[in-house]
C-alpha positions as CSV (number, residue, x, y, z in Angstrom):
1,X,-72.3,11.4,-73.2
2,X,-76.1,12.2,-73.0
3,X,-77.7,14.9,-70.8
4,X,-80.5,15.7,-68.8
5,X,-82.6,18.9,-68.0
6,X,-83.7,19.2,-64.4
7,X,-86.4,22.2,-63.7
8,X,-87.6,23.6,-61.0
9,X,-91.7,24.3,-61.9
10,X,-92.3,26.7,-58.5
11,X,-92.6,30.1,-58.9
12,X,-91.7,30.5,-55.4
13,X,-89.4,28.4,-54.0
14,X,-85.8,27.3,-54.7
15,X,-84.9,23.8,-54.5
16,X,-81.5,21.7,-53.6
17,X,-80.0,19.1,-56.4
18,X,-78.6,16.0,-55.6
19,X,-77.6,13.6,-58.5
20,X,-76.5,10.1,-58.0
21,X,-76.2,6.7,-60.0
22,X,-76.7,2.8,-58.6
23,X,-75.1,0.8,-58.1
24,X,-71.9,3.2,-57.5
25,X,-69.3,2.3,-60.0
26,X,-67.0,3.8,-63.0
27,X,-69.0,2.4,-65.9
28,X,-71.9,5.8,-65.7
29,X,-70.9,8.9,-64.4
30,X,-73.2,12.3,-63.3
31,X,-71.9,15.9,-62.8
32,X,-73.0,18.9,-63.5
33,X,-76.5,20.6,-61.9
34,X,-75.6,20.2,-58.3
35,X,-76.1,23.3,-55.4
36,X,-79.5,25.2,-55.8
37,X,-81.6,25.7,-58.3
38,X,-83.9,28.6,-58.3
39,X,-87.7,28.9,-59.2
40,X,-88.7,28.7,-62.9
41,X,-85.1,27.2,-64.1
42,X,-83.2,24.7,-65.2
43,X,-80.1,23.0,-65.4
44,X,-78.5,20.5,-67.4
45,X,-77.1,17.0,-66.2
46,X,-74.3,15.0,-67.8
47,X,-73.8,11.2,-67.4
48,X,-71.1,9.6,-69.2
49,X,-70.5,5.9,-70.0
50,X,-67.2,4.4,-70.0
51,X,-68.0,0.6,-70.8
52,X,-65.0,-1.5,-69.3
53,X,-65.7,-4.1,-72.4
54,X,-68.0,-5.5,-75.0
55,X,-71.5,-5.9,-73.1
56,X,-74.5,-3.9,-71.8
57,X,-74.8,-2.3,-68.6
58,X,-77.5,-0.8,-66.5
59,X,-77.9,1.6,-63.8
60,X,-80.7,3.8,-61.8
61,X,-80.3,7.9,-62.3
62,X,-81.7,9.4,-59.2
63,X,-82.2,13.1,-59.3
64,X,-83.4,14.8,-55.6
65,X,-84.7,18.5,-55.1
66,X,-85.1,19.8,-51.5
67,X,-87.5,22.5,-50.7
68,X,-86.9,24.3,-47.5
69,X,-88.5,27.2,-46.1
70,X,-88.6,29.0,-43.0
71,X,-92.7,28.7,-44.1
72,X,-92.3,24.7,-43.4
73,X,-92.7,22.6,-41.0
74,X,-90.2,20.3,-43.0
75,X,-88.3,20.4,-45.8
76,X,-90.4,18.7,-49.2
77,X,-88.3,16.4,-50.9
78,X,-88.9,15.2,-54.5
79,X,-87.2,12.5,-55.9
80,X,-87.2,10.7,-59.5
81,X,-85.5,7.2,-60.7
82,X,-85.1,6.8,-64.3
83,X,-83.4,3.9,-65.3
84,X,-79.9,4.1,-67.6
85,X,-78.8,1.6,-70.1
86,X,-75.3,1.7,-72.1
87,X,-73.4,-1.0,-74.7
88,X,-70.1,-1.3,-74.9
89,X,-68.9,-1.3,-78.7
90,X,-65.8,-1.4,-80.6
91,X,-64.7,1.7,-82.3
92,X,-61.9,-0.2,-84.3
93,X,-59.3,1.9,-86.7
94,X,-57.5,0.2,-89.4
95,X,-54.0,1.7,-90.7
96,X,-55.2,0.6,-94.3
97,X,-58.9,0.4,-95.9
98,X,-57.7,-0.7,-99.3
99,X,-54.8,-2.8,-100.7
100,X,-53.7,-6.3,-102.8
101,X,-52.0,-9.7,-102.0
102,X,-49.6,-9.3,-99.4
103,X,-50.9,-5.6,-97.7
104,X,-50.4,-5.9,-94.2
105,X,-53.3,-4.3,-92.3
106,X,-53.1,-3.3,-88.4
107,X,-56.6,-2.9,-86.1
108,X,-56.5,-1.1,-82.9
109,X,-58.6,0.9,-80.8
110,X,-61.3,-1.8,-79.2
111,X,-62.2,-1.1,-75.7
112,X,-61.2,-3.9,-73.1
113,X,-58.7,-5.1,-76.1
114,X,-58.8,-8.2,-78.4
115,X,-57.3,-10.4,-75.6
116,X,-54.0,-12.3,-75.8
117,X,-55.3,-15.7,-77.3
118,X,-55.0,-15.4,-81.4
119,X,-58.4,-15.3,-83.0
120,X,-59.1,-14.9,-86.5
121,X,-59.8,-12.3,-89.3
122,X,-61.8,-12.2,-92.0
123,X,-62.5,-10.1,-94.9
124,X,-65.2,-10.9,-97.4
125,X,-65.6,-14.4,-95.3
126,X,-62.5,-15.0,-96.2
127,X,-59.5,-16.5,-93.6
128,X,-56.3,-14.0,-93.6
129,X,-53.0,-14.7,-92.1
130,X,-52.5,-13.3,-88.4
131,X,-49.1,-11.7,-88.5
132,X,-49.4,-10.9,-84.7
133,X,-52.1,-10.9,-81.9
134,X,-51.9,-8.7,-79.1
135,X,-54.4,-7.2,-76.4
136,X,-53.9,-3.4,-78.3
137,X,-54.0,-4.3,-81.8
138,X,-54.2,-7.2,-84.5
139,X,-52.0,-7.4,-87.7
140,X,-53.0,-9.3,-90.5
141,X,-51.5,-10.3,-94.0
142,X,-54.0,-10.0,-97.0
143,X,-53.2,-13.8,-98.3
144,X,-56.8,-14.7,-99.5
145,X,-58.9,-13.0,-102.2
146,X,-60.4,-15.6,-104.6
147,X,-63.6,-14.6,-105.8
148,X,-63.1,-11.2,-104.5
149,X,-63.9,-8.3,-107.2
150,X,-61.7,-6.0,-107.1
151,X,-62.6,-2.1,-106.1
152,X,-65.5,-3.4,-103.8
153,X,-65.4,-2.7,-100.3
154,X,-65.5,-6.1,-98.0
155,X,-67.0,-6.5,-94.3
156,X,-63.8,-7.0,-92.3
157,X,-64.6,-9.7,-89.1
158,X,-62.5,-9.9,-86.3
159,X,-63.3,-12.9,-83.7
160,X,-62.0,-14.4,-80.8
161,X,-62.5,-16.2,-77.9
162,X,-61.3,-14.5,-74.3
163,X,-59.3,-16.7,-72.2
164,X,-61.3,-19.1,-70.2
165,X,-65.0,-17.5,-72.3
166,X,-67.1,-20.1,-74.5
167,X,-68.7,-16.8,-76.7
168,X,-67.1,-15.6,-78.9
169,X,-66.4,-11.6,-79.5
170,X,-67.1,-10.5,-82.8
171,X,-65.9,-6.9,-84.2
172,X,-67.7,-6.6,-87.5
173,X,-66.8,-3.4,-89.8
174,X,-68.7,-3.1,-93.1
175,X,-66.6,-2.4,-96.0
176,X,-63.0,-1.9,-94.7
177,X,-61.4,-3.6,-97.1
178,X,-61.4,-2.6,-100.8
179,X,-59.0,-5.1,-102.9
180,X,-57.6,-3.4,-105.6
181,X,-55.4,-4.1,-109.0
182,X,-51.9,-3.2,-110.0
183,X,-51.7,-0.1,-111.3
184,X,-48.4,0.9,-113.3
185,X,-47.3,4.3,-113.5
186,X,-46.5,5.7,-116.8
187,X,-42.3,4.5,-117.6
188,X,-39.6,7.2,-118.4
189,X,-37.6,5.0,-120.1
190,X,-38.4,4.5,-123.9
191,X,-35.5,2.6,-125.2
192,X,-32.4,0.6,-123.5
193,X,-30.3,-2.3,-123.8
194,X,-29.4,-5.5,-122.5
195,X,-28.3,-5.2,-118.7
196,X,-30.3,-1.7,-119.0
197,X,-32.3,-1.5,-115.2
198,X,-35.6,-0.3,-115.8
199,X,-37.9,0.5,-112.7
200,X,-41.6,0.5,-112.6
201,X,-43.8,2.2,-110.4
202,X,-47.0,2.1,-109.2
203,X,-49.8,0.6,-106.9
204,X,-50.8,-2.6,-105.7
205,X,-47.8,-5.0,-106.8
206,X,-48.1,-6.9,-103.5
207,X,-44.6,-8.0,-102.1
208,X,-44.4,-11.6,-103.4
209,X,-42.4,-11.9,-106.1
210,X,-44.3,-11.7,-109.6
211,X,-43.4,-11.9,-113.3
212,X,-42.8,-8.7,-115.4
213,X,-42.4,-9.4,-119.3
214,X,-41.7,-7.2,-122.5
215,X,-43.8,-7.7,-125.2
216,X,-42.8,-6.8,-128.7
217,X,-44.6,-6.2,-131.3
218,X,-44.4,-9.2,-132.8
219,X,-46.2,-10.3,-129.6
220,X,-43.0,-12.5,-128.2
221,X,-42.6,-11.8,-124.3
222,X,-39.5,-11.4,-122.5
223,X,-39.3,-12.4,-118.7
224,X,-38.4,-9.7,-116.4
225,X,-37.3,-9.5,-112.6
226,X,-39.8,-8.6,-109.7
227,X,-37.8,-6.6,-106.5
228,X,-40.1,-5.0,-104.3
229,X,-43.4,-3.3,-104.0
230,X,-43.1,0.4,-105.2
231,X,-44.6,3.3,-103.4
């Protein structure tokens, strides 16, 4: 929303506002500032802009004051055009800004939707794995990292096509993805035996099935078994 002061510069006489915006439609909107305003004031306009989808729009402002007296022949009109320009952006939200092999990310929020045809998502240039593509929101598996740095933020990219459209709509959001690394919470149990379940928690495991192993001393490593991500 932006707004606009309107003054009336008489000392005398009080004027009538009129606000209006061309052509008439829902993408700019005027209240506020309308009836009479009287000599030496002002009064404040507000015009919102509710973009229907990705792309600029434009529009006239036309702000009218009419004098009238019983001292005039006629009543003085003044009128002023300024033109009005808005873009339509993408205020995405993810449901997760950080995470590891296998972290399933949701996006949501763009105005006039991603469309129903699957595009594609990318994060540090790289390809991910559409889980689902619908108008309201996209959801995407983390299944490609190589060369990625861990705890560094990655530009997220979100493109796609709309049905029947040769451009293509691109969402970019600058470091929305942070990859990060296992991290294993400090383990309770000291000491067991065979058959002896031991869980370990912590961060970042991702959900395909890894390789845990016990390593003695003597630096000989024993194979574990990988269940599911913890936390």
């Amino acid at each position: 929303m932006r707004t606009v002061e309107v003054s009336n510069t008489s000392e005398v006489y009080t004027t009538t506002v009129t606000a209006e915006i061309t052509p008439t439609s829902s993408t700019f909107a005027v209240s506020g500032c309308v009836g009479e305003l009287g000599p030496q004031t002002a009064c404040t306009l507000s015009i919102t802009f509710t973009p229907p989808a990705f792309d600029q729009f434009t529009a006239d402002l036309t702000v009218t004051g009419i004098f009238s007296d019983t001292t005039f022949t006629e009543p003085i009109t003044v009128t002023h055009t300024v033109p009005i320009t808005g873009t339509g952006v993408y205020e995405v939200t993810a449901s997760a800004l950080e995470g590891t092999y296998g972290t399933e990310i949701i996006y949501g929020g763009a105005p006039g939707g991603f469309g129903n045809k699957k595009g594609k998502v990318y994060i540090g240039g790289l390809k991910q794995k559409i889980d689902s593509w619908e108008n309201t929101q996209v959801r995407i598996i983390v299944t490609k990292f190589k060369g990625l740095a861990t705890d560094t933020p990655y530009d997220v990219s979100i493109q796609w096509k709309p049905k029947g459209s040769k451009t293509t709509n691109t969402i970019d959001l600058p470091g929305a993805f942070t990859l990060r690394k296992p991290e294993i919470n400090p383990i309770n149990t000291q000491s067991g035996s065979v058959g002896d379940e031991i869980t370990i928690n912590g961060m970042w495991f991702g959900t395909k099935k890894g390789k845990v192993y016990m390593v003695t001393r003597n630096a000989r490593s024993y194979p574990g078994i990988w269940s599911r991500q913890p936390g």
